[in-house]
N, CA, C and O atoms as CSV, one atom per row, in Angstrom:
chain,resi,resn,atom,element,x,y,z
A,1,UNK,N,N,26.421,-25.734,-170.750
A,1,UNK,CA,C,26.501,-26.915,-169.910
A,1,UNK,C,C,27.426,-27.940,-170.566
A,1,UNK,O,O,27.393,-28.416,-171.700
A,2,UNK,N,N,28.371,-28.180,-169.405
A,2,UNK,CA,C,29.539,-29.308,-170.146
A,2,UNK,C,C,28.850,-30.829,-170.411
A,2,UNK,O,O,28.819,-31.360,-169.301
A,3,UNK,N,N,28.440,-31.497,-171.141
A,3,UNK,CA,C,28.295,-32.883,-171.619
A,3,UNK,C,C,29.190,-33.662,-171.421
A,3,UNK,O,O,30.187,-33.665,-172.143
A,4,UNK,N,N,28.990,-34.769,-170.066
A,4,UNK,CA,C,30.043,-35.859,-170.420
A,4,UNK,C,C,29.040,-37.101,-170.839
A,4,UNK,O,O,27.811,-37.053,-170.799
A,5,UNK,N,N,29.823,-38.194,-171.237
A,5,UNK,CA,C,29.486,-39.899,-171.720
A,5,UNK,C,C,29.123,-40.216,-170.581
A,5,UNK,O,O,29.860,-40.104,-169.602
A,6,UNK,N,N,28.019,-40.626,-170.541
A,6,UNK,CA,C,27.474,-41.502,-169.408
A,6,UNK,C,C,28.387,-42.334,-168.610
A,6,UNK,O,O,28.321,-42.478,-167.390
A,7,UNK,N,N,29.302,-42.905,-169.456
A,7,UNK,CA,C,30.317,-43.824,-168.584
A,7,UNK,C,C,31.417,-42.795,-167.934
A,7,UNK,O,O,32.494,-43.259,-167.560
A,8,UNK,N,N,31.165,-41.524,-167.814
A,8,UNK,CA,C,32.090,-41.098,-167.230
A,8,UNK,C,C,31.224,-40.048,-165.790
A,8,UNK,O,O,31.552,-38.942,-165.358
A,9,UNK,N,N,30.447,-40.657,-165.507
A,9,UNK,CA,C,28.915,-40.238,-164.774
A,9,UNK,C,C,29.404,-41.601,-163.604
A,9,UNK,O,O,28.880,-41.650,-162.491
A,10,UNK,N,N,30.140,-42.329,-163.915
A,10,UNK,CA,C,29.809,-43.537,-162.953
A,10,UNK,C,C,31.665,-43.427,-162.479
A,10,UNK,O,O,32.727,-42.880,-162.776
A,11,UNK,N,N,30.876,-44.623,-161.334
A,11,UNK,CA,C,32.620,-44.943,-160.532
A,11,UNK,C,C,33.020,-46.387,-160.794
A,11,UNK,O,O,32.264,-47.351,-160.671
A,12,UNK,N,N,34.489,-46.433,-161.228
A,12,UNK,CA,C,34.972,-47.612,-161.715
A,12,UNK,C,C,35.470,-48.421,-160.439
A,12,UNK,O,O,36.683,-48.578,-160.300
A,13,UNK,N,N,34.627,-48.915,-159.550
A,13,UNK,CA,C,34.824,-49.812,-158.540
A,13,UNK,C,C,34.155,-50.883,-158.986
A,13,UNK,O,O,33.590,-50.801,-160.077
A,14,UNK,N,N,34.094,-52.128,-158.198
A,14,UNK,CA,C,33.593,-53.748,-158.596
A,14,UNK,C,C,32.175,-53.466,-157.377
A,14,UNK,O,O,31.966,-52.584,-156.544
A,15,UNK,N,N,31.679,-54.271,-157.654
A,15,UNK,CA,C,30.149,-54.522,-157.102
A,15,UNK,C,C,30.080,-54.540,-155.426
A,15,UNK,O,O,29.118,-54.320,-154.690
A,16,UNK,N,N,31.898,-54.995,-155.004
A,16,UNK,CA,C,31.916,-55.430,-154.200
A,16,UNK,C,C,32.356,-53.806,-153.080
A,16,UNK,O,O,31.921,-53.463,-151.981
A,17,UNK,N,N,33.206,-53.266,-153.857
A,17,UNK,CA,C,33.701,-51.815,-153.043
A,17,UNK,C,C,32.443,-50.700,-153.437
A,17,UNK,O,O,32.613,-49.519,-153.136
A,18,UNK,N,N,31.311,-51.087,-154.050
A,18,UNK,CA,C,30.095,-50.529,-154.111
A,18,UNK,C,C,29.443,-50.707,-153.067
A,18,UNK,O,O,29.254,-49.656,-152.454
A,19,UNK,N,N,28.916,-51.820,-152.495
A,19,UNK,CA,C,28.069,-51.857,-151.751
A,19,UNK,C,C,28.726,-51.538,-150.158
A,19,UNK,O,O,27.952,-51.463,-149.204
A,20,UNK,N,N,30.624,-51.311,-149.927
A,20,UNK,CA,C,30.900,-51.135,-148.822
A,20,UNK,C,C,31.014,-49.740,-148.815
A,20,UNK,O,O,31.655,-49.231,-147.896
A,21,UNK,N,N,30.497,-49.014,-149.695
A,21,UNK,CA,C,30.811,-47.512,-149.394
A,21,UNK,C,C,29.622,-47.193,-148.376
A,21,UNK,O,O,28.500,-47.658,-148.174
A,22,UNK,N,N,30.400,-46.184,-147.836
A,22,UNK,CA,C,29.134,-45.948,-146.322
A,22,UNK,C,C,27.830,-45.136,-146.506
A,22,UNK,O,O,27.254,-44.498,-145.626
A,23,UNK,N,N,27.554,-45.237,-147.484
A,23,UNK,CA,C,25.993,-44.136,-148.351
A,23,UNK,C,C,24.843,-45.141,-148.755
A,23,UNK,O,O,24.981,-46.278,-149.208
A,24,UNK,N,N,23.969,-44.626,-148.551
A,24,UNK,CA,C,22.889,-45.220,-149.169
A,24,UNK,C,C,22.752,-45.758,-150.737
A,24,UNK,O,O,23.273,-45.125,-151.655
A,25,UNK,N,N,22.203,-46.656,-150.899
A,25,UNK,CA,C,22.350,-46.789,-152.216
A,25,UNK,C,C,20.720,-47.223,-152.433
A,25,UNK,O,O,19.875,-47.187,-151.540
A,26,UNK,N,N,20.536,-47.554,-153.543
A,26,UNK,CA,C,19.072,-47.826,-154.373
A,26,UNK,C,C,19.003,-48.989,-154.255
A,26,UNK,O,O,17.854,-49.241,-154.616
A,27,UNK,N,N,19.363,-49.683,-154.046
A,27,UNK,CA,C,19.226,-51.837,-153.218
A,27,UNK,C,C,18.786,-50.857,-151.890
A,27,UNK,O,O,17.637,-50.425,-151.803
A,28,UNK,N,N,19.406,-50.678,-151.282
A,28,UNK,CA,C,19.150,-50.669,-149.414
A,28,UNK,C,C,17.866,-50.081,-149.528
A,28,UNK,O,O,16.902,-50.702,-149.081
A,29,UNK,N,N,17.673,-48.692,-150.196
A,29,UNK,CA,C,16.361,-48.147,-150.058
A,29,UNK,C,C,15.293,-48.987,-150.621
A,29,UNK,O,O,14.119,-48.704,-150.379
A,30,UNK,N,N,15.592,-49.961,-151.327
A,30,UNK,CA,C,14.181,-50.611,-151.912
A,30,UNK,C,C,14.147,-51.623,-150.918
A,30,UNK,O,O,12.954,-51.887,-150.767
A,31,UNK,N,N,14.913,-52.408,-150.075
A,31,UNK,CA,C,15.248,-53.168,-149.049
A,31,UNK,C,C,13.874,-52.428,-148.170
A,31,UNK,O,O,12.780,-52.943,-147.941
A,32,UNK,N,N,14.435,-50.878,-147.739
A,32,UNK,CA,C,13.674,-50.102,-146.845
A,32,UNK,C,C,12.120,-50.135,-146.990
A,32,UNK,O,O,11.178,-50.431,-146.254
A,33,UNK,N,N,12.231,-49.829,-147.883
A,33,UNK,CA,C,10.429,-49.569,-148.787
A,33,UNK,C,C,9.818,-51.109,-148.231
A,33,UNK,O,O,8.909,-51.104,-147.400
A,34,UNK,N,N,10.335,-52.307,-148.705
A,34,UNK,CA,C,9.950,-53.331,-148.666
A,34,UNK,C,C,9.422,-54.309,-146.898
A,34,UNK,O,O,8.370,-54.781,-146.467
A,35,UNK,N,N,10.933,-54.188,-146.349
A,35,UNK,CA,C,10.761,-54.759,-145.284
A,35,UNK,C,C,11.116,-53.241,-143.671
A,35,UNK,O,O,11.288,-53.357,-142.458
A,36,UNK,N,N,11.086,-52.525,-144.233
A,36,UNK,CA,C,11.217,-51.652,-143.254
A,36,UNK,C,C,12.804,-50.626,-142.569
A,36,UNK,O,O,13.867,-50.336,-143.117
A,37,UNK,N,N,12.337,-50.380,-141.381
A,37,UNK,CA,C,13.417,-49.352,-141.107
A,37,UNK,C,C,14.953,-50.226,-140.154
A,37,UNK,O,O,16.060,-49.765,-139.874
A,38,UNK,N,N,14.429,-51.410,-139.925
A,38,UNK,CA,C,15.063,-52.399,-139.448
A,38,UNK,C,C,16.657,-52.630,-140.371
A,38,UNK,O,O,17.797,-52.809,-139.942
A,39,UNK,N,N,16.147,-52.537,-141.718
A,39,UNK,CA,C,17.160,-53.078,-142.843
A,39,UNK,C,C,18.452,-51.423,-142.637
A,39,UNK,O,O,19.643,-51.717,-142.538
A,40,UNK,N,N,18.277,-50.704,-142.618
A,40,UNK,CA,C,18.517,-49.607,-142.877
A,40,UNK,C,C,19.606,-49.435,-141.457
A,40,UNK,O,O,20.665,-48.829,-141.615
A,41,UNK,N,N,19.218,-50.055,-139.998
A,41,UNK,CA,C,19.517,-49.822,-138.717
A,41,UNK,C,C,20.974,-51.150,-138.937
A,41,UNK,O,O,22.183,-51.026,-138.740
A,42,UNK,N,N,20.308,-52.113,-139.323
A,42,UNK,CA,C,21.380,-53.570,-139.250
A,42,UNK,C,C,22.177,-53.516,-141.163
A,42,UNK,O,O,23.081,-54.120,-141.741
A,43,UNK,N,N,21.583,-52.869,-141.379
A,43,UNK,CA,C,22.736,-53.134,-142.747
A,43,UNK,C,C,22.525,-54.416,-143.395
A,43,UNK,O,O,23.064,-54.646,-144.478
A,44,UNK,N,N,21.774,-55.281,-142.810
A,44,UNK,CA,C,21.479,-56.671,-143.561
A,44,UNK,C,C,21.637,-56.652,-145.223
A,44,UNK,O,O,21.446,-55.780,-146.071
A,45,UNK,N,N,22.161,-58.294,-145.282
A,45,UNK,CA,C,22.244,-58.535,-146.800
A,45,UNK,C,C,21.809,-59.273,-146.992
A,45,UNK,O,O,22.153,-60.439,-146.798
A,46,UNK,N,N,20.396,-58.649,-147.689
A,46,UNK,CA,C,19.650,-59.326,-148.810
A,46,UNK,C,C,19.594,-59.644,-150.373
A,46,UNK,O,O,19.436,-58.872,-151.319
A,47,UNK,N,N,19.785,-61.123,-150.340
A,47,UNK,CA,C,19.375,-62.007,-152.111
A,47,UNK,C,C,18.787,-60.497,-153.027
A,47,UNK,O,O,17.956,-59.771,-152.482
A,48,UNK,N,N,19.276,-60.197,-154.296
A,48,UNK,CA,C,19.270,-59.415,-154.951
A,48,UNK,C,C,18.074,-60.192,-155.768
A,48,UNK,O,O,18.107,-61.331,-156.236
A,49,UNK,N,N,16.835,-59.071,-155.802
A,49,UNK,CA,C,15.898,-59.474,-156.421
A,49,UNK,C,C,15.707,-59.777,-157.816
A,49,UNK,O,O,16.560,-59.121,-158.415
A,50,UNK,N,N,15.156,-60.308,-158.471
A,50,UNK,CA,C,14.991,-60.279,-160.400
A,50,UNK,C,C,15.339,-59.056,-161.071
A,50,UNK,O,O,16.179,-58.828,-161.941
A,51,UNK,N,N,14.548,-58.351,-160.504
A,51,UNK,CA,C,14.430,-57.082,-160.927
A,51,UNK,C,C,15.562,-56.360,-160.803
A,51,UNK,O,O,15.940,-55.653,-161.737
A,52,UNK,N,N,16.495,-56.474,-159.221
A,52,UNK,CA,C,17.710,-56.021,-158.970
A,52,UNK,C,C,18.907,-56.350,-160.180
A,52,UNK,O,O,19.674,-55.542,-160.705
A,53,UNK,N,N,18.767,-57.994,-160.453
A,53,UNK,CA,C,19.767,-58.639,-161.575
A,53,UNK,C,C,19.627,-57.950,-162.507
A,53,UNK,O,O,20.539,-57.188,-162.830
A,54,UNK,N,N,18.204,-58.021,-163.365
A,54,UNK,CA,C,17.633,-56.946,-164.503
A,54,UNK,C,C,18.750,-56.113,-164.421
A,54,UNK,O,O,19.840,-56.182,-164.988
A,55,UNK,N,N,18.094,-54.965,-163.271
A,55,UNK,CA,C,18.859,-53.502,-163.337
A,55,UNK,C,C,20.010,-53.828,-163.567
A,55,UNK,O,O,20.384,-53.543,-164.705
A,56,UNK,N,N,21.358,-54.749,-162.373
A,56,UNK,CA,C,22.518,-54.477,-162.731
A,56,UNK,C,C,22.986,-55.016,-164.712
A,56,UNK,O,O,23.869,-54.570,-165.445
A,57,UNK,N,N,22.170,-55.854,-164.910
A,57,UNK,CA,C,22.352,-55.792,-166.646
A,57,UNK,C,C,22.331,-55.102,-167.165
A,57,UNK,O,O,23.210,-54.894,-168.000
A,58,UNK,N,N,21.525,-54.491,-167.020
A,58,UNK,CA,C,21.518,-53.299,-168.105
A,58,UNK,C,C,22.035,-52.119,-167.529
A,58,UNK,O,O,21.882,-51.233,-168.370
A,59,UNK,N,N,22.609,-51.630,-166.441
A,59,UNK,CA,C,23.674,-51.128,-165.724
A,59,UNK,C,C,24.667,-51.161,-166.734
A,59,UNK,O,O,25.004,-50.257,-167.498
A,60,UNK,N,N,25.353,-53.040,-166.579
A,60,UNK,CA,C,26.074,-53.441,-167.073
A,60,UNK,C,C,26.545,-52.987,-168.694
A,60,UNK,O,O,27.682,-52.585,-168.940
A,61,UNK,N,N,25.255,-53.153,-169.942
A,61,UNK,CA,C,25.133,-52.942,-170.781
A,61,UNK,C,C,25.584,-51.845,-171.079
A,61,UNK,O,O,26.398,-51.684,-171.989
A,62,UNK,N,N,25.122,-50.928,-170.356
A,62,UNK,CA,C,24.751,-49.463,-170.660
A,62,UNK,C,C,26.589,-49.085,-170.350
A,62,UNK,O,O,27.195,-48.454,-171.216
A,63,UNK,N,N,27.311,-49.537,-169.084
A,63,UNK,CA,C,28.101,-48.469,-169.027
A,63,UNK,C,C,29.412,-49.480,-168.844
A,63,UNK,O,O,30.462,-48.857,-168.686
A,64,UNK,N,N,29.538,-50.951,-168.837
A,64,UNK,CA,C,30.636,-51.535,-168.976
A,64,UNK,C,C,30.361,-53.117,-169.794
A,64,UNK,O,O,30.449,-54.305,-169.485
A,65,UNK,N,N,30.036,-52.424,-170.830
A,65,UNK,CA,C,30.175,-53.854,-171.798
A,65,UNK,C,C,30.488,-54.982,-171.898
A,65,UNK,O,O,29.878,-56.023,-172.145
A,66,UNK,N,N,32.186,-54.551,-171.546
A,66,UNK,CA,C,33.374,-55.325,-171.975
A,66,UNK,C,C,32.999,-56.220,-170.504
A,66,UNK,O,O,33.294,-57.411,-170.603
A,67,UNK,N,N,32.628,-55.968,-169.683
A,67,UNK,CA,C,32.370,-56.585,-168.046
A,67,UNK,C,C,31.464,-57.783,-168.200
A,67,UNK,O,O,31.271,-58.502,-167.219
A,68,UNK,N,N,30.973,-58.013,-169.201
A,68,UNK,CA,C,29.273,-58.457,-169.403
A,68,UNK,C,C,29.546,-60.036,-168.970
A,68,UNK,O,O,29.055,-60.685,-168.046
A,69,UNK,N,N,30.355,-60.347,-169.816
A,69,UNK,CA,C,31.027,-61.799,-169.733
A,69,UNK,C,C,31.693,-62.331,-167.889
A,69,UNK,O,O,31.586,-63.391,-167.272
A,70,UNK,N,N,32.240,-61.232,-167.599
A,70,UNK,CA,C,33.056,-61.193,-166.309
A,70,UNK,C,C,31.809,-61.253,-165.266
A,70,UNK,O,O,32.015,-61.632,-164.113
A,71,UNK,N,N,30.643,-60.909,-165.654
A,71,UNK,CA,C,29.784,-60.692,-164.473
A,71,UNK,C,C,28.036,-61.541,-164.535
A,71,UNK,O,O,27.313,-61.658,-163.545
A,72,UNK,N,N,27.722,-61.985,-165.805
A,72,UNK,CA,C,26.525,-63.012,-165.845
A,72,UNK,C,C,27.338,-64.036,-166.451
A,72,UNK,O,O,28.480,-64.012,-166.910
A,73,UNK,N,N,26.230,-65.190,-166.308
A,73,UNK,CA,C,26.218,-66.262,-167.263
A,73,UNK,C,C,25.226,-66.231,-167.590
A,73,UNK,O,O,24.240,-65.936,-166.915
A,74,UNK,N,N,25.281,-66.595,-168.943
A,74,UNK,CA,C,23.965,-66.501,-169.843
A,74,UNK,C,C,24.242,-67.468,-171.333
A,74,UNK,O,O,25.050,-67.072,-172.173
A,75,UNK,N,N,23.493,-68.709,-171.504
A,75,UNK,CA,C,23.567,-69.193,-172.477
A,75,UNK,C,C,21.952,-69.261,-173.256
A,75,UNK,O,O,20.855,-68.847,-172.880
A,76,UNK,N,N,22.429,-70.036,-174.590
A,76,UNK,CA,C,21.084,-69.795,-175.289
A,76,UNK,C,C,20.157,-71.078,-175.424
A,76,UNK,O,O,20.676,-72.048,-175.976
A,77,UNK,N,N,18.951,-71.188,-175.020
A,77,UNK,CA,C,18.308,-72.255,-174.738
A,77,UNK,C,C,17.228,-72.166,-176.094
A,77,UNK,O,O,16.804,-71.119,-176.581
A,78,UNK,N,N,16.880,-73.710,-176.602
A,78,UNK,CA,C,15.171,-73.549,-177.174
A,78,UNK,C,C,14.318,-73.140,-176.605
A,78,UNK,O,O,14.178,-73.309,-175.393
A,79,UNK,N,N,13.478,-72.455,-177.388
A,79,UNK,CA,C,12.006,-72.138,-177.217
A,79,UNK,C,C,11.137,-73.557,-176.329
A,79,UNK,O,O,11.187,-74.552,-177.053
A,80,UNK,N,N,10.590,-73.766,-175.345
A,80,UNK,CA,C,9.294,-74.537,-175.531
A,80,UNK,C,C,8.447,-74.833,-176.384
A,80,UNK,O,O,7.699,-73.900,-176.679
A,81,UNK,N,N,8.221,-76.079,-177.062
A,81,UNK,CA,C,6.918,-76.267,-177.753
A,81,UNK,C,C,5.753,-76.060,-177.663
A,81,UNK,O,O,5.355,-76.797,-176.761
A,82,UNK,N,N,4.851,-75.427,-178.101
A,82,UNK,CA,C,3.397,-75.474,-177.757
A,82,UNK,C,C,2.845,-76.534,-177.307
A,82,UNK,O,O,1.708,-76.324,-176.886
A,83,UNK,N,N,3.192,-77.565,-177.231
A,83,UNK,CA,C,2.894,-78.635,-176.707
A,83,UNK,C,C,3.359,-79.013,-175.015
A,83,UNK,O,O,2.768,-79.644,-174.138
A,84,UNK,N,N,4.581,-78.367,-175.039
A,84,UNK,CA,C,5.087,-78.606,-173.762
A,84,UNK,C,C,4.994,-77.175,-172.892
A,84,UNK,O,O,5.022,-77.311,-171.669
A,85,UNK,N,N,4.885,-75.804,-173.430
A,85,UNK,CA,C,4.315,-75.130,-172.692
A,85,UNK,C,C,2.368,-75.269,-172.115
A,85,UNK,O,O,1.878,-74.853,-171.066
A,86,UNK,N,N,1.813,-75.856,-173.047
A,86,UNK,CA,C,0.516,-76.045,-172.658
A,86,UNK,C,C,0.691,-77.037,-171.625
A,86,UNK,O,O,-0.215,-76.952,-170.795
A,87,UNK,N,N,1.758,-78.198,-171.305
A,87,UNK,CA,C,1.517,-78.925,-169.682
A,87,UNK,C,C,1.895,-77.982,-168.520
A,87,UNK,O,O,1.579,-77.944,-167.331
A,88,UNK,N,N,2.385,-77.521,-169.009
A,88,UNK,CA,C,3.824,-76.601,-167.698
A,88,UNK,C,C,2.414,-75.919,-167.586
A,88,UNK,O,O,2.125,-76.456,-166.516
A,89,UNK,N,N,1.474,-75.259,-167.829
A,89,UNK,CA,C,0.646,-73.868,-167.693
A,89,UNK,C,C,-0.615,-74.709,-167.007
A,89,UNK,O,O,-1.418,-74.309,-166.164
A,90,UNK,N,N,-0.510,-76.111,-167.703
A,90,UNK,CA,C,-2.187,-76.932,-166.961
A,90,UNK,C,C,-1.388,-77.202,-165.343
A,90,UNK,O,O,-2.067,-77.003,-164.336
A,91,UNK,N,N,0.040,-77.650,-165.212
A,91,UNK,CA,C,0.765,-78.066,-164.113
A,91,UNK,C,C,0.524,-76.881,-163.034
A,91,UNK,O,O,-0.006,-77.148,-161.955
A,92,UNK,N,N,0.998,-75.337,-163.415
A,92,UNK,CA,C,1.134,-74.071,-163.057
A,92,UNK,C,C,-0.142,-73.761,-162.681
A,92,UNK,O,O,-0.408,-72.629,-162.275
């Protein structure tokens, strides 16, 4: 069995000529699962869930690195204090 690199398992299109290819993909079907057979008939576009962002990160991670910068923002924040997470949680 021939072994290729994972990054050569994938297609080098942008997010955007991804989602217009005419196939099902793993967003639409969880779309399906969620709100039904409706999503699937109209093609609707739905807000990409937490979990969706998650995945494309570590998508990202996993098979275009160098992209990482080009495609989140992400800066580095303090911790909460124990003091100020204990209001946020009495607030919550």
């Amino acid at each position: 069995m021939n072994k290729l690199p994972f990054s050569k398992l994938t297609l080098d299109i942008t997010e955007k000529e991804y989602r217009s290819l005419p196939y099902y993909n793993y967003s639409l079907l969880s779309s399906f699962e969620n709100m039904g057979p409706k999503v699937l008939k109209d093609r609707e576009y739905f807000p990409p869930s937490d979990r969706q962002i998650i995945g494309s990160l570590v998508d990202c991670l996993l098979t275009t690195p160098d992209k990482i910068d080009d495609l989140f923002y992400y800066q580095e924040i303090k911790k909460p204090t124990d003091a100020m997470c204990t209001v946020l949680q009495d607030i919550y």
